[in-house]
C-alpha positions in Angstrom: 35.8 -86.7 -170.7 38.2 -84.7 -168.5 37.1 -81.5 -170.0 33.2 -82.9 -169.0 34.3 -84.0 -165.3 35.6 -80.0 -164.8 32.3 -79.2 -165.5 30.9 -80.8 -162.8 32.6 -79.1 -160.2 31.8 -75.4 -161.7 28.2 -76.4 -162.0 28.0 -77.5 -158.7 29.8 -74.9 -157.1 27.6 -71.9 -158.9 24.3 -73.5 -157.8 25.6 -74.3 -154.2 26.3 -70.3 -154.5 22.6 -69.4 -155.8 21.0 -71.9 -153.7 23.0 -69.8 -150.7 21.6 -66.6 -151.7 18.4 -67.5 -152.5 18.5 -68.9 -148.7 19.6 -65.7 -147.6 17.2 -63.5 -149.7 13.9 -65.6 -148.4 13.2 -63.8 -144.7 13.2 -60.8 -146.7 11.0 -62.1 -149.4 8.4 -63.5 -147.0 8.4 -60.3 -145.0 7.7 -58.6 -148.5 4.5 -60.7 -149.1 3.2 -60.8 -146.0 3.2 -56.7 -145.9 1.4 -56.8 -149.4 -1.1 -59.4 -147.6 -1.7 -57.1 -144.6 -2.1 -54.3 -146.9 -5.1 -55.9 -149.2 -6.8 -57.4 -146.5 -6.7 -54.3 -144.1 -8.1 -52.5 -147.4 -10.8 -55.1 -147.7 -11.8 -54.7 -144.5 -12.1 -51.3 -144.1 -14.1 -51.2 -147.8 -16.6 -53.7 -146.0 -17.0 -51.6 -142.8 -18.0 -48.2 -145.3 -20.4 -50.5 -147.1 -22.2 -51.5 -144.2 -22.0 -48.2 -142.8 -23.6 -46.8 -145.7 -26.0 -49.9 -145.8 -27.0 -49.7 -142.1 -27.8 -45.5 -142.0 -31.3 -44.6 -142.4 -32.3 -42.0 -144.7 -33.8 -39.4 -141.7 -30.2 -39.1 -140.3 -29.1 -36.1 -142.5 -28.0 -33.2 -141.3 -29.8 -30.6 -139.3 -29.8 -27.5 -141.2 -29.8 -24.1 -139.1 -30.1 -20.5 -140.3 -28.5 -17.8 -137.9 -30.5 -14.6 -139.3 -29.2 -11.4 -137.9 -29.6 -6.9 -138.7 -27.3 -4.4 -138.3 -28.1 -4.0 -134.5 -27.1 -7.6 -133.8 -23.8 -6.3 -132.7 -20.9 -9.0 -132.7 -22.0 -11.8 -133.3 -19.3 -14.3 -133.6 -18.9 -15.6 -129.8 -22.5 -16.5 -129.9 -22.0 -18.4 -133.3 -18.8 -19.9 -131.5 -20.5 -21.0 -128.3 -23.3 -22.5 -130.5 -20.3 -24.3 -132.8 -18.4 -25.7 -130.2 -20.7 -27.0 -128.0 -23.2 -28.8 -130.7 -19.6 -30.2 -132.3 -17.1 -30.8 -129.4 -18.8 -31.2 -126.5 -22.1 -33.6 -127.5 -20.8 -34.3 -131.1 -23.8 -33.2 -133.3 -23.1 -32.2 -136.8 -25.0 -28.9 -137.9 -25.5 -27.4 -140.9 -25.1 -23.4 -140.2 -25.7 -20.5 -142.5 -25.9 -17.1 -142.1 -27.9 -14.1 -143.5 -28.2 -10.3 -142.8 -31.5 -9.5 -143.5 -31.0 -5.9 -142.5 -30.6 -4.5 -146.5 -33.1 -7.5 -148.2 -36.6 -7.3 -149.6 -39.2 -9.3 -148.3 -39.0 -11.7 -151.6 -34.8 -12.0 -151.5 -35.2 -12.8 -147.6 -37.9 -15.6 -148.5 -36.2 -17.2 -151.1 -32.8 -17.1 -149.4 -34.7 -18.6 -146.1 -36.2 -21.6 -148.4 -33.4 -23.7 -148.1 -35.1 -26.7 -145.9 -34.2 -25.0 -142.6 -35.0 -26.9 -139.6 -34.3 -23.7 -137.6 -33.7 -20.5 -137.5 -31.9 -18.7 -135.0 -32.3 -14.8 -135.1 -30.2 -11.9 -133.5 -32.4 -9.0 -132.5 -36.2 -7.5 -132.6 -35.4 -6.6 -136.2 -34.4 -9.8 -137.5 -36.9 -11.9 -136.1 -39.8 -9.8 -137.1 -38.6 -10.3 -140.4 -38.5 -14.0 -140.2 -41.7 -14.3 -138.1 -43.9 -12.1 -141.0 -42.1 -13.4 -144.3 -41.6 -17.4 -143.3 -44.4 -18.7 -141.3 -43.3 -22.7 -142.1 -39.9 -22.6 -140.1 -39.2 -22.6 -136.4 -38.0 -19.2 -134.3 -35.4 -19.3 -131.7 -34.7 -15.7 -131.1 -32.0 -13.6 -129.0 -31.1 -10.4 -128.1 -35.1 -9.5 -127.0 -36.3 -8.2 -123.8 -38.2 -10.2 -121.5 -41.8 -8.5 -122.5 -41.5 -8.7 -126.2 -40.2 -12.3 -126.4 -42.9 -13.1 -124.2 -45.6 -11.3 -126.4 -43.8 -13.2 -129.8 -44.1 -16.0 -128.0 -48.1 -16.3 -127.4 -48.5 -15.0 -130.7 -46.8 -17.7 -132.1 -48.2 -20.1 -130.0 -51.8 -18.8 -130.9 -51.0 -19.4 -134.8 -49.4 -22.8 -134.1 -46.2 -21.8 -134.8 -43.1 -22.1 -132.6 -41.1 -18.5 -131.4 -39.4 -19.0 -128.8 -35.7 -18.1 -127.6 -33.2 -16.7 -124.5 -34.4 -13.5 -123.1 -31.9 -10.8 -123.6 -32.8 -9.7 -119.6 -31.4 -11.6 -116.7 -34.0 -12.6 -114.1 -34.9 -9.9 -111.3 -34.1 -12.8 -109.0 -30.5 -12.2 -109.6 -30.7 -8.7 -109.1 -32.7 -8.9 -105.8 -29.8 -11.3 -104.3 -27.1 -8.6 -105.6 -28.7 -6.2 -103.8 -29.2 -8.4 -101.0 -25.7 -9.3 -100.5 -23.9 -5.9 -101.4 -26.4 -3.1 -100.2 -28.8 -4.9 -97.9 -29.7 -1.9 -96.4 -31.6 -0.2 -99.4 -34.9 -1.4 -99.1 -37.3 0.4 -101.8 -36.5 -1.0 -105.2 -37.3 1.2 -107.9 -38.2 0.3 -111.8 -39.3 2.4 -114.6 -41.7 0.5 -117.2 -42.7 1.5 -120.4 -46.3 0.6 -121.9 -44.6 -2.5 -123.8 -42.5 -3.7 -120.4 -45.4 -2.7 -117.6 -46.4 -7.0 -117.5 -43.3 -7.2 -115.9 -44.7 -5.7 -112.7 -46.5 -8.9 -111.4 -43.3 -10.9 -111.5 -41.2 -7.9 -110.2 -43.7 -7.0 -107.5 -43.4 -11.0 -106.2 -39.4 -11.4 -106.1 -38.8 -8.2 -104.6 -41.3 -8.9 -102.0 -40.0 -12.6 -101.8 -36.3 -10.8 -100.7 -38.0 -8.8 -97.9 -37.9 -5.4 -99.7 -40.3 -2.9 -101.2 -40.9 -3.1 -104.9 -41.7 0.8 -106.7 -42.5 0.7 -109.7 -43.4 3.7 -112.2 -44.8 3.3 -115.6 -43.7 5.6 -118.1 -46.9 6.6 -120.4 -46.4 7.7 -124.3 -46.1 11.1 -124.0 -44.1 11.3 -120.6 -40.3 12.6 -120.4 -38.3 9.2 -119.2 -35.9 11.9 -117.6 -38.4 13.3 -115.2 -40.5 10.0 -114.5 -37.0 8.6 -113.0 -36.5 12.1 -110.7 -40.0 11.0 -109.3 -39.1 7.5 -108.9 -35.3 8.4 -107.8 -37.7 10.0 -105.1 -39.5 7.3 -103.7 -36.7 4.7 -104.2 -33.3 3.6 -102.5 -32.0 1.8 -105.2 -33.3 1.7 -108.8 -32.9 -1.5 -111.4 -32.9 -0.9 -115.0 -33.9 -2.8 -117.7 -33.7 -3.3 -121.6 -36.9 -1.2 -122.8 -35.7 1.4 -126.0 -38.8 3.7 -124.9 -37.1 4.5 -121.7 -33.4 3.3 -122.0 -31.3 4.2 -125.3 -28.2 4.9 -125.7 -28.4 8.7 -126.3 -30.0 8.8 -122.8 -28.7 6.1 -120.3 -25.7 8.6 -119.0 -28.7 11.2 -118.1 -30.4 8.7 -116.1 -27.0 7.6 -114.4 -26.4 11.7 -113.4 -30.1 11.9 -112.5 -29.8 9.1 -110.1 -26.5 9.7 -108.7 -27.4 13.6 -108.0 -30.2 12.3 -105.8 -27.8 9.5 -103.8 -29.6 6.7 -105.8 -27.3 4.3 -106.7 -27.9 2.2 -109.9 -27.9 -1.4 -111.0 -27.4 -1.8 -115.3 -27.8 -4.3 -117.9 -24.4 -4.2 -120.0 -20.9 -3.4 -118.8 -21.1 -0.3 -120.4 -23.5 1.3 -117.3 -20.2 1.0 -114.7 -18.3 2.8 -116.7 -20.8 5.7 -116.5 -21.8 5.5 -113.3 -24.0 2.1 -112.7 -22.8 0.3 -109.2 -22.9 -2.8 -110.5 -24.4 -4.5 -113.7 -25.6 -8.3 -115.0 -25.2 -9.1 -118.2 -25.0 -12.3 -120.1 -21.9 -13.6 -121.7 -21.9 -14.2 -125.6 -20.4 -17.3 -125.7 -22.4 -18.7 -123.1 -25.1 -17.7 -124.4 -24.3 -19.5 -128.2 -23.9 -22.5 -125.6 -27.1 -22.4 -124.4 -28.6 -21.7 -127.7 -27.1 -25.0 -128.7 -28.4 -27.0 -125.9 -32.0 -25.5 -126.6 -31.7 -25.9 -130.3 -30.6 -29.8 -130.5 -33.7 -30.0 -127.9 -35.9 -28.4 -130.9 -34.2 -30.2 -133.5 -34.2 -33.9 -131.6 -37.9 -33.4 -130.0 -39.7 -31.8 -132.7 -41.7 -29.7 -130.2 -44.2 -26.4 -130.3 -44.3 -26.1 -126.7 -41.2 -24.7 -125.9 -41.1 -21.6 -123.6 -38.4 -19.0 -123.7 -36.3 -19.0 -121.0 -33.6 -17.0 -118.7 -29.9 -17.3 -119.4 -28.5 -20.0 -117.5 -25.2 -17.2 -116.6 -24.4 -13.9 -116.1 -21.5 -11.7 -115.6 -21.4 -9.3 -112.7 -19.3 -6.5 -112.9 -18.7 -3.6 -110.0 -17.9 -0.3 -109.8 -15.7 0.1 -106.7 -15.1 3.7 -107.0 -19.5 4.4 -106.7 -19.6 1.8 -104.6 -17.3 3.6 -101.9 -19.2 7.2 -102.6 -22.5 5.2 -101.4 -19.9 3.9 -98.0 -19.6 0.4 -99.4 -15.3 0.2 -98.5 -15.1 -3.9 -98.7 -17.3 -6.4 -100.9 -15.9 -9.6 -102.3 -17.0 -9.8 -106.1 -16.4 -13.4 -106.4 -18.2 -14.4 -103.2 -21.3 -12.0 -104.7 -21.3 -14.1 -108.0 -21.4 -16.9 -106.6 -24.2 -16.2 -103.7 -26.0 -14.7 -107.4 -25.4 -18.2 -108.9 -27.2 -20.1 -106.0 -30.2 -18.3 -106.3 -33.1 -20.3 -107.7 -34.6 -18.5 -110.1 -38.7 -18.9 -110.1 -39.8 -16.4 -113.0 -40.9 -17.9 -116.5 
């Protein structure tokens, strides 16, 4: 009996010490289980938001699918497909499928098949390109760049005529613009000259009414087939104070456009060009459209194509421009002072009424 009345003491003793750190391991325990809890349950619930998600989406929400076609003339490329990428996905949020395909080295049956992939749209770089989309995929929309003003315009009523969508951002900026950059850094020139080709000579109507519109006198000279470009600008350089050129290959190329920059400055004529490239030959000034701006704007135009579903569409100007100035002509023609910034911006303001 005295052996069993020394147990009772060691039994109790050990379970008063278990009981202790059982007491002591418990906050940790409970903090255990609840984690685990919040665990499965967060899991649950995020399982039951994707299931209703995917319950909920209709079927005609999938993915816009886009085509960027280009040729070897399509120059660089990337900024536009940038602008186009970054404003569709960060700045509105749409998701859009893009591919891309040079169709400058395919047959007319590997440029088919590779364009029957369900395209919704297809955006193409250059005259080259989107003749080839236009006469080997009559079933998909055309949004076109890198095209003068006359031949977009002529792609367009075709296309409109066959009930088929061509439409796009002319490659030209609106004479508009290059009436109020004359007006507000050589407003005393007052005869505005133009060559036109046989393909660009619609343009005259519009030209005629905006430079009349800015108080000067419009001259324009069309160039026929056979005619030298080179000598039909020293007859307008003579009947003109300031000459505007535009993108036409039957009068403007590259082999030639340094020619025309001598002709005119031999005769006091100063210049207005289309790229950057003509003031640093000779040009005075020169509007030209930004890349990246213009991949913006082909986004804003495409989503209205892809959201609206429409065949009415008109091409249209770009909405910016770049103006660049050649100080050095600039002071041979005795221009010593001209704020650039304040030009742009004056060029910006002006409200552009040519479609």
């Amino acid at each position: 009996m005295k052996a069993k009345a020394g147990i009772v003491p060691v039994c109790y003793a050990s379970h008063h010490r278990w009981m202790k750190e059982r007491t002591n391991q418990m906050p940790e325990l409970a903090k255990k289980i609840s984690l685990l809890w919040l665990f499965f349950g967060l899991s649950f619930f995020a399982a039951s938001l994707a299931a209703a998600a995917n319950n909920d989406a209709p079927e005609s929400q999938a993915v816009p699918r886009v085509v960027f076609v280009l040729d070897n003339q399509a120059g660089n490329y990337l900024p536009i497909l940038k602008g186009f990428r970054e404003y569709s996905r960060k700045q509105v949020g749409r998701l859009i499928r893009i591919d891309l395909i040079n169709s400058e080295n395919l047959s007319q049956a590997e440029l088919v098949q590779q364009l029957s992939g369900n395209y919704d749209l297809a955006v193409t770089v250059g005259i080259s390109a989107t003749k080839s989309v236009i006469n080997n995929k009559s079933d998909i929309p055309v949004f076109a760049l890198k095209i003068n003003q006359a031949e977009l315009r002529a792609l367009h009523r075709a296309g409109s005529k066959a009930g088929r969508l061509v439409t796009g951002i002319y490659r030209d900026q609106p004479f508009e613009r290059y009436a109020q950059l004359i007006q507000g850094a050589l407003p005393q020139y007052k005869r505005v000259g133009i060559l036109l080709s046989q393909n660009s000579k619609t343009l005259k109507p519009d030209f005629d009414r905006v430079m009349r519109q800015f108080r000067f006198e419009p001259v324009v000279t069309i160039v026929r087939r056979n005619d030298l470009p080179q000598r039909v600008l020293e007859r307008l350089a003579n009947r003109s104070d300031i000459i505007i050129a535009i993108f036409d290959d039957d009068i403007y190329s590259p082999d030639n456009v340094k020619s025309h920059l001598l002709t005119a400055f031999r005769h006091q004529i100063p210049m207005i060009g289309v790229t950057r490239g003509y003031t640093e030959i000779g040009a005075v000034a020169a509007l030209y459209s930004d890349d990246y701006e213009l991949g913006n704007q082909t986004a804003r135009q495409a989503i209205k194509i892809l959201d609206l579903n429409t065949e009415r569409l008109a091409p249209v100007f770009p909405d910016t421009f770049k103006l660049r100035v050649n100080y050095n002509v600039l002071r041979s023609f005795g221009i010593t002072s001209l704020d650039e910034a304040q030009l742009a911006q004056q060029i910006q303001q002006t409200k552009i009424m040519t479609e």
